[in-house]
GUVEX-856785 format. One record per atom (N, C-alpha, C, O): x, y, z. Coordinates in steps of 0.05 Angstrom, whole numbers, plus 32768, in hexadecimal, padded with zeros to 4 digits. Example, Ala and Ser with C-alpha at 12.3 -4.5 7.8 and 13.67 -1.06 7.14 Angstrom:
2
81087F8E809C/80F67FA6809C/81087FBE809C/811D7FBE80A9/81017FD3808E/81117FEB808F/81028001809D/810C801780A1/
***
This chain:
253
870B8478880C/87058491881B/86E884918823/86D5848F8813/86E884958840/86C18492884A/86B784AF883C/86C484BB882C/869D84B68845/868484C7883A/869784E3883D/869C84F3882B/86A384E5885E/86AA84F6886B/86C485078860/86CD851C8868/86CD84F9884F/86EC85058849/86DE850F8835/86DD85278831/86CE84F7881E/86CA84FF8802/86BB85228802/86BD853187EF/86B085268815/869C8539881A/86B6854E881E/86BA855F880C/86C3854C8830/86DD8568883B/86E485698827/86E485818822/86EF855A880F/86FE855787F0/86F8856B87E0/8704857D87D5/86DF856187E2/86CE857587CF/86CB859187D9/86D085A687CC/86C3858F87EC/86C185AB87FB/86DD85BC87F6/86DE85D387ED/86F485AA8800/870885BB87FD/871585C087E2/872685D287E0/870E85B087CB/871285B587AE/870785D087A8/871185E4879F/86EA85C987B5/86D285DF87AC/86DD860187B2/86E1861587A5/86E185F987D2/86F1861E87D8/8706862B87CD/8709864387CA/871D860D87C6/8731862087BD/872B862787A2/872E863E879C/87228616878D/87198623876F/87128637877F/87238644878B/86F3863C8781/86E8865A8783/86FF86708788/87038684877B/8708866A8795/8722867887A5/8736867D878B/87448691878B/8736866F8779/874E866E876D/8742867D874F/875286898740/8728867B8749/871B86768735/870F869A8738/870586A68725/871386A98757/870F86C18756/872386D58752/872086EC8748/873E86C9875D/875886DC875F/876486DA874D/877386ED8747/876486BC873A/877F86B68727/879486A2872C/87AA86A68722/8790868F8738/879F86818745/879D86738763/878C867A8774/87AE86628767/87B286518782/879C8641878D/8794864387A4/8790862E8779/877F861C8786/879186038795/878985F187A3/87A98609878D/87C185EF87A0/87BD85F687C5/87C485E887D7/87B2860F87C5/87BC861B87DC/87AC85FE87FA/87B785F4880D/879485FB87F0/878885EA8803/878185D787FA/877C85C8880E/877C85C787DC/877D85B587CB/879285A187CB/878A858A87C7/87AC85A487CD/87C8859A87CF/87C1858D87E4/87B6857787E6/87CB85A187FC/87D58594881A/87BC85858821/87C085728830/879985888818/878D85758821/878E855D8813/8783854A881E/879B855A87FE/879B854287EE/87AF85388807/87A885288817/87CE85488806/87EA853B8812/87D5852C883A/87DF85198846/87BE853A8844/87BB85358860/87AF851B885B/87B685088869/879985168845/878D85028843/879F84EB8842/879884D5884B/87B584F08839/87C684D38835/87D484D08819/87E084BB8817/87D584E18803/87E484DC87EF/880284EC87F9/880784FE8808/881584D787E4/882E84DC87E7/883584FE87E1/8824850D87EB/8846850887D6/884D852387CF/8849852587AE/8839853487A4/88598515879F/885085128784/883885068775/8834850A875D/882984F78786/880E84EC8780/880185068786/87FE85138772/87FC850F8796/87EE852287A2/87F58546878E/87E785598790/880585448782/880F8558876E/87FF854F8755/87EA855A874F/880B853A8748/87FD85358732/87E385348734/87D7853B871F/87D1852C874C/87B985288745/87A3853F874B/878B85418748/87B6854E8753/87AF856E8759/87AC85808743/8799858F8741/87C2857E8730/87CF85828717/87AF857B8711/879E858C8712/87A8855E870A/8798855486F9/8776856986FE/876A857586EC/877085698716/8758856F871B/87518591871D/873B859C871F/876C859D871D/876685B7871A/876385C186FB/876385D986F4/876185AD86E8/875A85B386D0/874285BC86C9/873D85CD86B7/873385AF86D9/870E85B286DC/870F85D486E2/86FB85E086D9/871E85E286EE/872785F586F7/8722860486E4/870D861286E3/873B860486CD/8736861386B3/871A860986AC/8709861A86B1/871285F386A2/86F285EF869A/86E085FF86A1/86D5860D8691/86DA85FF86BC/86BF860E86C4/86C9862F86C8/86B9863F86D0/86E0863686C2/86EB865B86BE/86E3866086A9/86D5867386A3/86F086458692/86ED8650867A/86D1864E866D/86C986598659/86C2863B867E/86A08639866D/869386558679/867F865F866F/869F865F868A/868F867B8697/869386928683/8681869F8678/86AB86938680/86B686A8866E/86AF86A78652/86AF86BC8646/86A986948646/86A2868A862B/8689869E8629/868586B3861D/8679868D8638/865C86908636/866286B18645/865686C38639/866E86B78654/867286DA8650/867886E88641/867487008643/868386DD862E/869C86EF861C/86A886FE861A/86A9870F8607/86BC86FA8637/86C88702864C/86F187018645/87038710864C/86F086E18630/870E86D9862C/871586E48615/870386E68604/873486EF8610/873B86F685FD/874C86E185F8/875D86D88607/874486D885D7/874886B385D3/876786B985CC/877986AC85D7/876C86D285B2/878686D385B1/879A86D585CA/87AF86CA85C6/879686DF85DF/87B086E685F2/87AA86C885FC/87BD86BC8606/879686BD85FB/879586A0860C/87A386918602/87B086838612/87A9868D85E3/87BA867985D2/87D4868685DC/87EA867B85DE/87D0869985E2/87F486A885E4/880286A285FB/8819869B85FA/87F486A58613/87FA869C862B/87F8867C8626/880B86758634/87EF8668861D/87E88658861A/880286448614/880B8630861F/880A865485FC/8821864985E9/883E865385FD/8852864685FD/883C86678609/885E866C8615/886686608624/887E865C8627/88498654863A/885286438652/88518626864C/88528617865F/8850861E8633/884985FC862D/886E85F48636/887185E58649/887E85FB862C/889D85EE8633/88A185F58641/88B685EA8648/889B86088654/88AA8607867A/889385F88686/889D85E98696/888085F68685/886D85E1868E/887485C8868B/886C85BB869E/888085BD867C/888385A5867B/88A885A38684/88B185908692/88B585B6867C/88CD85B2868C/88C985B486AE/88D385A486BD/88B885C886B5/88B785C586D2/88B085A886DC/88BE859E86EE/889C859B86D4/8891858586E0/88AB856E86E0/88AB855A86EE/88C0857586CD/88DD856286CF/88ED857186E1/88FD856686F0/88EA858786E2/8901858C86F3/88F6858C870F/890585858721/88DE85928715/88D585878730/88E1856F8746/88E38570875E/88E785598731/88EF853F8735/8907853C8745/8903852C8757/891E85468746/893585568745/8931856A8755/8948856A875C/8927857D8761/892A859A8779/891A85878792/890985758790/8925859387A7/8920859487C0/890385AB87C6/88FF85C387C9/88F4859187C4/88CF85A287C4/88D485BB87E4/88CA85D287E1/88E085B687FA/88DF85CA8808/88ED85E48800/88E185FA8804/890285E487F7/891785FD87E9/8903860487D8/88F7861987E0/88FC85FC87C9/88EB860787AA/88CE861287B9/88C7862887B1/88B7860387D2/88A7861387DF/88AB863487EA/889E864887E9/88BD862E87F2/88C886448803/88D9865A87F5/88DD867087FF/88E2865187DE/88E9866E87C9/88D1867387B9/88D6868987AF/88B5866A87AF/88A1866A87A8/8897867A87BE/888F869187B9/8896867187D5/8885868587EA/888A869D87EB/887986AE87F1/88AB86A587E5/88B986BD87EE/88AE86CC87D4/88A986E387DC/88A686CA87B6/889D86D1879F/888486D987A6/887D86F187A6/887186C287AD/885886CC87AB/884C86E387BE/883786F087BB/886086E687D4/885586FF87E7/8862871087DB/8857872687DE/8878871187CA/8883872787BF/8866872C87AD/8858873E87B6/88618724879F/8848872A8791/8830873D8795/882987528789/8826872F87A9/8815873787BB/8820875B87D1/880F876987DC/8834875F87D2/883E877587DC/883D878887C6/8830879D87C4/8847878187BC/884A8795879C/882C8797878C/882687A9877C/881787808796/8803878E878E/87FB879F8798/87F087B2878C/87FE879D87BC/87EE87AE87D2/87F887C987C9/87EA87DD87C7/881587C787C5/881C87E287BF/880D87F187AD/87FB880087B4/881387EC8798/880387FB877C/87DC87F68776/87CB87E7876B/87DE880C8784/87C4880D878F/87AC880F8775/87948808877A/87B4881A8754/87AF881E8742/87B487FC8731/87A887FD871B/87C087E68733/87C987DB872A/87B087C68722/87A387BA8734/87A987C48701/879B87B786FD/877D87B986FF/876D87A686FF/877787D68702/875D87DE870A/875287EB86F0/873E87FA86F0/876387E386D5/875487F186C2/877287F186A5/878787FC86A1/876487DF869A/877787D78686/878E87EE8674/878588028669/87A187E88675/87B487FD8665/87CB87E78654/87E087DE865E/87C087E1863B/87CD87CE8624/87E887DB8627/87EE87F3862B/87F887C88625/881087D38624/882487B58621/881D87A0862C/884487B9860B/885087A3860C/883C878A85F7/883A877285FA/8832879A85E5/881B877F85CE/8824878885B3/8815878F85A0/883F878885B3/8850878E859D/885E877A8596/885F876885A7/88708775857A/88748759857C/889187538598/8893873F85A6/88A4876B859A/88BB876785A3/88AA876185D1/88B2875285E2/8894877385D1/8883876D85EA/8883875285F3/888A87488608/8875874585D8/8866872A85D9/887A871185D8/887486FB85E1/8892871785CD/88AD870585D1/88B8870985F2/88B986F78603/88BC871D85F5/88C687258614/88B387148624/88BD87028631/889487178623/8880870D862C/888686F18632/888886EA864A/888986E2861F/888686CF8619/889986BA862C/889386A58637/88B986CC862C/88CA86BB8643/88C986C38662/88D786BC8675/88B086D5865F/88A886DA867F/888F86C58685/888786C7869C/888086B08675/886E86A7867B/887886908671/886486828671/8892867C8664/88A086688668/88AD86678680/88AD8651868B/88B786768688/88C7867C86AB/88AD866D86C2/88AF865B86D3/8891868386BA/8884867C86CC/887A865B86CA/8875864D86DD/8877865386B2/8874863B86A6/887C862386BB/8870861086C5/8897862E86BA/88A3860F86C3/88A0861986DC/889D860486E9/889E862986EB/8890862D870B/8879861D870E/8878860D8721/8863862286F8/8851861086FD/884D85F686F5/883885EA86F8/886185EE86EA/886285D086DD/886D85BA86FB/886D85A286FD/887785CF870E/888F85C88725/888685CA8738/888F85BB874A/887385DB873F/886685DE8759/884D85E38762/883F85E9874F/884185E38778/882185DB8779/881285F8877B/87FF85FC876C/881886078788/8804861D8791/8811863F878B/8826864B8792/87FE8645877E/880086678775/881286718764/882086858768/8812865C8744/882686678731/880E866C871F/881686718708/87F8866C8721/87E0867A8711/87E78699871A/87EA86AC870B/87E886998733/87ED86C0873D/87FC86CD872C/87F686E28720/881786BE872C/882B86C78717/882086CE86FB/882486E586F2/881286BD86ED/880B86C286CE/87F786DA86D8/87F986EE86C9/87E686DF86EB/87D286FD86F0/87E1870986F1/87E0871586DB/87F7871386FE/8803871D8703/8819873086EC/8823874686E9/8818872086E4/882A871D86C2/881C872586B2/8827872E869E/87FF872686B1/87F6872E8697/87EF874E86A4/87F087608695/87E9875286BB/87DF876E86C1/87FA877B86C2/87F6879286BA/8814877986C6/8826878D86CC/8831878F86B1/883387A586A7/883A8774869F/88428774868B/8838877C8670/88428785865C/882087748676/880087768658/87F2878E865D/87E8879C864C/87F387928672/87DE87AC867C/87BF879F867F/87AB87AD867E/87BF878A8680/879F87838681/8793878886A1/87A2878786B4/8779878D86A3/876F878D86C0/8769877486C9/8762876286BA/876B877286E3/8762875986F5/8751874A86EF/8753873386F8/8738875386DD/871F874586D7/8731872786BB/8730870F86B7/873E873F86AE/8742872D869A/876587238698/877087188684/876D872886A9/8787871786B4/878286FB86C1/879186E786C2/8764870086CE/876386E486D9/875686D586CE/875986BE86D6/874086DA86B6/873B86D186A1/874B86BA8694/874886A18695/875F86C98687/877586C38679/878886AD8685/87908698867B/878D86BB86A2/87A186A286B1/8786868A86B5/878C867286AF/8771868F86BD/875E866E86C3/8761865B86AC/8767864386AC/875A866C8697/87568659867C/8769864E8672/876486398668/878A86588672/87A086568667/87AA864B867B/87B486368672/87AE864B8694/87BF863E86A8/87B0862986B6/87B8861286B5/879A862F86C2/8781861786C3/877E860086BC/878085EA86C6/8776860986A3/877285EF8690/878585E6867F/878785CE867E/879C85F7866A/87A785EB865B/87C685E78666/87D385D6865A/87D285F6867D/87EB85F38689/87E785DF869C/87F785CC869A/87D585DD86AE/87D585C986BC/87CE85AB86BB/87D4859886CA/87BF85AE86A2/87BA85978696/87D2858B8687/87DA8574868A/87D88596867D/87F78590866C/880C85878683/881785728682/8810859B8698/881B859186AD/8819857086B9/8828855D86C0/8804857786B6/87F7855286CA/8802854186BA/8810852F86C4/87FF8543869B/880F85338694/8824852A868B/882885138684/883A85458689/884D85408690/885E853886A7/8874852E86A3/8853853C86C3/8854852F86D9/8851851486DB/8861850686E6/883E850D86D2/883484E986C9/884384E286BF/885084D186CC/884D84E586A4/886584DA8695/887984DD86A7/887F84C986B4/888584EF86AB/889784E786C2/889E84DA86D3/88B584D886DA/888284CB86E2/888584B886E8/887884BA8709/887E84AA871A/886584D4870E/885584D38724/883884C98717/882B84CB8702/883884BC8731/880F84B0872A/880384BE8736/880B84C6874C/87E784C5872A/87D084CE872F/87BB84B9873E/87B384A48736/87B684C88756/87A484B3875B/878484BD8756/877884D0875F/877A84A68743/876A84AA8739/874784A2874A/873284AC8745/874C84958756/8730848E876A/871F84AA8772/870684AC8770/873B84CA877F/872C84DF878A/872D84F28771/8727850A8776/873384EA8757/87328502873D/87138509873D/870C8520873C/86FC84F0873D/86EC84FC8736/86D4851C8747/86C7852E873D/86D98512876B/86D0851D8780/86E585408772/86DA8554876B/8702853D8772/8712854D876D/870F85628755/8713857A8757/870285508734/86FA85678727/86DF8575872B/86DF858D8723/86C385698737/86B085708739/86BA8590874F/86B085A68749/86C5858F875D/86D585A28774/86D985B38763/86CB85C78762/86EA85B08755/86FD85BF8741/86ED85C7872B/86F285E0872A/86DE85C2871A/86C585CB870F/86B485DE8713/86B385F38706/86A985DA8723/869385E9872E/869B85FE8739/868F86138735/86BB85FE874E/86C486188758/86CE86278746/86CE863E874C/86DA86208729/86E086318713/86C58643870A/86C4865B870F/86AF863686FE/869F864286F8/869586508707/8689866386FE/86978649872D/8680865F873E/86928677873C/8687868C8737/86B48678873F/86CC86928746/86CB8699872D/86D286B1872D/86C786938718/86C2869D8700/86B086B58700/86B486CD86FE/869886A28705/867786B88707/868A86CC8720/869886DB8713/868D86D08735/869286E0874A/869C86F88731/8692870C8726/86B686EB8730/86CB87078721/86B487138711/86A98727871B/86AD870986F9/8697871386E1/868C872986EF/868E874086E7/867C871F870C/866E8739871B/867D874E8731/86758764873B/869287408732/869E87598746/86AC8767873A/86B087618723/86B7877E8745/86CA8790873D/86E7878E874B/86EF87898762/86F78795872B/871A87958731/87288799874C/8739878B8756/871D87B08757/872587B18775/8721879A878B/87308793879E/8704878E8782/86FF8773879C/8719875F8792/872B875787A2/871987588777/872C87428773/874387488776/875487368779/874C87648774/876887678772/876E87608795/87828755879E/8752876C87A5/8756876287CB/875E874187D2/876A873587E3/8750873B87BD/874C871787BB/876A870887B4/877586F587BF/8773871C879A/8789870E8793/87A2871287AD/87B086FE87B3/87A6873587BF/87B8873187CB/87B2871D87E2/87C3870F87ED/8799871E87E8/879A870887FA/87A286EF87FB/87B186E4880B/879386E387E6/87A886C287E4/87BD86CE87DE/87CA86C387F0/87CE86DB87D4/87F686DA87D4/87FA86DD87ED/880D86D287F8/87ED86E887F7/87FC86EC881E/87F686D28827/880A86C68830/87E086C48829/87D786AA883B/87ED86938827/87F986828833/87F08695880A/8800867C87FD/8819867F8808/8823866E8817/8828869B8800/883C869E8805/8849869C8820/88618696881E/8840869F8836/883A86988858/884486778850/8859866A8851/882B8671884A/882C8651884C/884186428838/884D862E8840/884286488829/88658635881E/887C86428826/889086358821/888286608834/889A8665883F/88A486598860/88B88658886D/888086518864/888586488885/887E862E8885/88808623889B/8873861C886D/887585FE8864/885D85F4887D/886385E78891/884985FB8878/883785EF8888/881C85F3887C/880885EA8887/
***
């Protein structure tokens, strides 16, 4: 790959973290399809997407650390429910018709995004709720569900876990997306990659390194953003990528 691609790579790693690293999700949204334009197959181009959006969780979660911003218990919790649909998704991927499965993903994620626009109060100010033990079981097979969504498919099943912790947890936007970077970021998607690999897609490894530096750096800069903005800008942020993802895998372009 000449100077000129390696440079767009990065660039386009770089916007969607930020992008993804401010709302909670969907660095697949422009990360993916530029891997798939450059020339990787569909499952090369998954897995090695998989691989480099790990850097993702890294630079969220070094922001938040050094903020002391993450709440470590709900992180192990979210952490632990999605480890077996994560790894079942990445098998059952193998097996579905990637356009059917885009396009009922797309139809979800604008549902998302509608239902946030609606509830104009949603997530603008934490109300605990459901952190009981019979909550946290219920919990638990709503974030294996989403699991194998993201073990299976490329773009905006981080939205889902924000999404999930603010309607279901009562947490606010600041620390829903916290939670989903660190937990879905780094330890679902990483787990992902390699359950994808075992399966028997390759990573191509020549553009991982241009790919995590991208993915790095835009975690930690959408990190810093959220830290300073307020619930209302991100909650604007979050419906916006569900309308632009969800557009784009229901109309496959």
């Amino acid at each position: 790959m000449d100077m000129l691609n390696t440079f767009g790579l990065f660039l386009g790693s770089l916007f969607s973290n930020t992008l993804a690293s401010l709302s909670g999700g969907g660095s697949g949204l422009i990360q993916f399809p530029l891997l798939i334009f450059l020339g990787l197959p569909f499952s090369i181009a998954l897995a090695t997407h998989k691989v480099a959006s790990v850097a993702l969780g890294v630079g969220a979660a070094l922001k938040h650390i050094r903020a002391g911003s993450l709440n470590w218990r709900m992180t192990g919790y979210v952490i632990g429910s999605g480890m077996f649909g994560v790894v079942l998704g990445a098998n059952i991927i193998l097996f579905v018709p990637g356009r059917i499965a885009e396009a009922a993903l797309g139809v979800l994620i604008l549902g998302l995004g509608i239902y946030s626009r609606m509830k104009k109060e949603l997530g603008q100010q934490e109300q605990s709720r459901h952190r009981d033990i019979k909550g946290m079981l219920i919990g638990s097979l709503g974030l294996a569900t989403i699991g194998i969504l993201n073990g299976s498919l490329t773009a905006g099943t981080g939205l889902f876990v924000t999404m999930f912790l603010i309607r279901w947890f009562g947490f606010d936007y600041k620390q829903a997306v916290a939670l989903t970077l660190v937990s879905v970021g780094l330890f679902w998607n990483g787990l992902g990659a390699a359950a994808i690999y075992a399966a028997g897609a390759e990573i191509y490894w020549p553009w991982i390194p241009v790919l995590l530096a991208g993915s790095f750096i835009g975690g930690y800069l959408g990190a810093h953003l959220a830290s300073q903005k307020s619930n209302t800008l991100i909650k604007r942020c979050f419906e916006i990528l569900t309308f632009v993802i969800g557009f784009k895998l229901l109309g496959g372009f």
